[in-house]
N, C-alpha and C positions, 0 to 999 in steps of 0.2 A: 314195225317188222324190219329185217334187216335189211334183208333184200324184196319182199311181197308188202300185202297192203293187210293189214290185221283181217284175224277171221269177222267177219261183220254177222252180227247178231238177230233176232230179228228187226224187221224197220220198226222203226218210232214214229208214231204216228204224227208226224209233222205239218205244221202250216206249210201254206207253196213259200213263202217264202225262203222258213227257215230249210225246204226242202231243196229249192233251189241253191242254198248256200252250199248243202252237205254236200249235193253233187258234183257244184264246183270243186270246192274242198277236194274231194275225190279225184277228178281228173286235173286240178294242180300240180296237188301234192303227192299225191300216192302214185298215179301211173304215170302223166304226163309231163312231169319235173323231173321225178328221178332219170327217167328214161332218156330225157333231154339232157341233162346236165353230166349223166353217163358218155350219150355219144362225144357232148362236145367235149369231155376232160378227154376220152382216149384220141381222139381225132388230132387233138391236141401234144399227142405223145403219153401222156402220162400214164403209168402201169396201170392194167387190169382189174386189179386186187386196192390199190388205192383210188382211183374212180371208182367201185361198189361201193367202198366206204363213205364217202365223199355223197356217194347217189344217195346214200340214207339220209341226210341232210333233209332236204324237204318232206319227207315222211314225218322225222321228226318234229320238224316244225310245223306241219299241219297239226300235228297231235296237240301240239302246247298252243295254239292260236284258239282250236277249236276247244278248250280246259279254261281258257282266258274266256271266251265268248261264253261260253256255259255253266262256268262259275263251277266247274266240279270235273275232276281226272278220273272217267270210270275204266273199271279193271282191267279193260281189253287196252285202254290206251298203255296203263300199268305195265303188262304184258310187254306190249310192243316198245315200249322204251328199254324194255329191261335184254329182249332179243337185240336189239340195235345195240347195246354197248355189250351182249355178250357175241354177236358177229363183230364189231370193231375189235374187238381183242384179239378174237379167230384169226380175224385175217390180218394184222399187224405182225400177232406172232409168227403164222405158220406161213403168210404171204402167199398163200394158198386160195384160188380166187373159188374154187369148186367148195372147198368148205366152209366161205363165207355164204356162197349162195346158200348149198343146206343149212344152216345159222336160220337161216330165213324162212324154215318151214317150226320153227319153235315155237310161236307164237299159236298156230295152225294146233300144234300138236297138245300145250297146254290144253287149249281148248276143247279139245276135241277128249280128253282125257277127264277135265271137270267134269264136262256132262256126263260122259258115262261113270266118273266116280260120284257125285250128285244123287245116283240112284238111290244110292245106302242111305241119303238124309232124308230129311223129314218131307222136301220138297225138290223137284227137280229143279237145274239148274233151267232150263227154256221158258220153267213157270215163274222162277224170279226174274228173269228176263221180263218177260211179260207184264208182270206187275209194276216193275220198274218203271217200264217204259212208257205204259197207258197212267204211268202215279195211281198209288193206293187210295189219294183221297178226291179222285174224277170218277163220274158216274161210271166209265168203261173198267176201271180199276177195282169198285168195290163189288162191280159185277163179276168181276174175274175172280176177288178174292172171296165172293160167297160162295160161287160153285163148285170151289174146291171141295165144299160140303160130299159132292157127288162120288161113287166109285168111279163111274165112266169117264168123267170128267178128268180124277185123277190119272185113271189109266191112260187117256188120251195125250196128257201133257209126257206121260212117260212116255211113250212112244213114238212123240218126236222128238225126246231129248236125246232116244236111243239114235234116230237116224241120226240129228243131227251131229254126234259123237263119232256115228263109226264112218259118216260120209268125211267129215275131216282127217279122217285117221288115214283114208283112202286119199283125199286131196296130199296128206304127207309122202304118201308112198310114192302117190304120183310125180309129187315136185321132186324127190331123192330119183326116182327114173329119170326125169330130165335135164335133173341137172349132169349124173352121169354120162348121161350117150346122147348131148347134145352139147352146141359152143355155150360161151357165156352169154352171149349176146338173146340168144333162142331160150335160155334156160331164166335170164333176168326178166325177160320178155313174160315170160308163161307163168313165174311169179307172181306178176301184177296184177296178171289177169284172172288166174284161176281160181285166186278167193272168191273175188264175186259172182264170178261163174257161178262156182258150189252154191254160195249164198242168194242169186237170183233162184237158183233151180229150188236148193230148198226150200225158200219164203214162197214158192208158186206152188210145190208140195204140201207144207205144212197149213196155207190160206183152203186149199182143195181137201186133206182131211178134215183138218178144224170143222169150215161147213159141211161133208159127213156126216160126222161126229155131232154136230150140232143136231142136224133133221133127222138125227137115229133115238138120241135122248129126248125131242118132240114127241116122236112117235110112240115108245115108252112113255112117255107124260101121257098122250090121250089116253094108251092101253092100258094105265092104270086106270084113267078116269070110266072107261067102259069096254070092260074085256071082252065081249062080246060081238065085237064088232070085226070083220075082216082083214083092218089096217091092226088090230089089235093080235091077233093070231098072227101075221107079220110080222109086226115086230117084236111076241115073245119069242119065235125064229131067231129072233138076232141077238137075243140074249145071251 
C-alpha cells in the first residue's frame, strides 16, 4: 500500500512460529519502518511528499521478502505493489502530499469492491479466501469445500463477504476524512493502523458468527433426525 498496510484478509492458520514471523513482518515493515524512516527523512529536511514516497520502501519490501519465503506473490500483495507505484507517480507528479496519502486507501478500496462484486460469481470472494488459506487438500479444507454442498452454509459465507466489502469501503471513507481535516503526520499515522483495526474487529466478528452459524445447522441436523422434540421446534423457528 502506498501509504497503509494492505487490507489483511482472513488469518491463516499458522504455526507459532510461522505466526511469530508474520507479526514481526508486520510491525517492521508495515507500521514501524515506514513510520520510522518517515520521521527521520523530514527531521532531516527532506520534503513531505518525497519522504511518503521513500516511507513505502519498507512495505514494499516486506511484500517481496515475505513472496521469497513463501514461494508465491498472492493477490493482496499484487494489489499493494501495484497502489505503491501508482501513489509514487501521484506524488512525484502532483508533489502533492494529501493525494499520495489517499493513493493509499486503493488497495483498501480494490478490496473491498471484489467482495462485493464476488457476489455475482459462483463463490464468494471470503469463501476462496478460506479455502485458500486452510489448502484444499487438509482435512480443514476438504471440510470447508464439502459443506459448500449446504444453503446455510452458502449463505453464511455470503454474508460475511458482504460485511467484509462494505466495512472496507467504510475503512476508505474513513481514511479520505483524515487525510482531509488532519496533518500528514496524523493522517500517515491512522493509515497504518486502521487496516488492522478493521481486520482484528472483523476476524473477532466473522470467528463469533461462523460458531453461530455452525450451532444453528447442528440444531437443524438433530431436528431433522427427530422433529419432535423441543430443540427441534427451535430450531424449525430459525429457519
Amino acid at each position: 500500500m502506498t501509504t497503509g498496510s494492505p487490507p489483511p484478509g482472513p488469518a491463516r492458520p499458522y504455526k507459532p512460529l510461522t505466526r511469530v514471523r508474520q507479526i514481526a513482518m508486520i510491525l517492521v515493515f508495515d507500521l514501524g519502518g515506514p513510520l520510522l524512516l518517515y520521521t527521520l527523512l523530514r527531521s532531516g529536511g527532506m520534503s513531505t511528499v518525497a519522504a511518503l514516497i521513500l516511507s513505502g520502501i519498507p512495505p514494499a519490501l516486506g511484500i517481496v521478502i515475505g513472496a521469497v519465503v513463501d514461494r508465491r506473490l498472492d493477490i493482496i500483495g499484487v494489489v499493494v505493489l501495484a497502489g505503491l507505484v501508482v501513489g509514487t507517480v501521484a506524488g512525484l507528479v502532483s508533489d502533492n502530499a494529501r493525494l499520495y496519502l489517499v493513493e493509499g486507501a486503493v488497495p483498501s478500496l480494490v478490496f473491498a469492491l471484489a467482495c462485493l462484486g464476488s457476489l455475482r460469481s459462483s463463490k464468494p470472494l471470503i469463501y476462496r479466501f478460506a479455502v485458500e488459506l486452510l489448502g484444499p487438500d487438509t482435512p480443514k479444507g476438504r471440510q470447508v469445500v464439502g459443506a459448500w454442498q449446504y444453503p446455510g452454509f452458502r449463505r453464511a459465507f455470503s454474508v460475511i463477504t458482504v460485511a467484509w466489502g462494505v466495512a472496507y469501503l467504510i475503512e476508505v471513507a474513513a481514511r479520505l476524512v483524515v487525510v482531509e481535516t488532519t496533518s500528514t503526520e496524523i493522517a500517515l499515522l491512522f493509515s497504518k493502523l486502521i487496516p488492522y483495526a478493521f481486520a482484528f474487529a472483523l476476524s473477532g466478528w466473522t470467528l463469533s458468527y461462523g460458531e453461530h452459524e455452525k450451532k444453528k445447522a447442528e440444531r437443524l441436523a438433530a431436528a431433522a433426525e427427530d422433529p419432535g422434540t423441543p430443540s427441534a421446534v427451535a430450531a424449525d423457528a430459525e429457519r
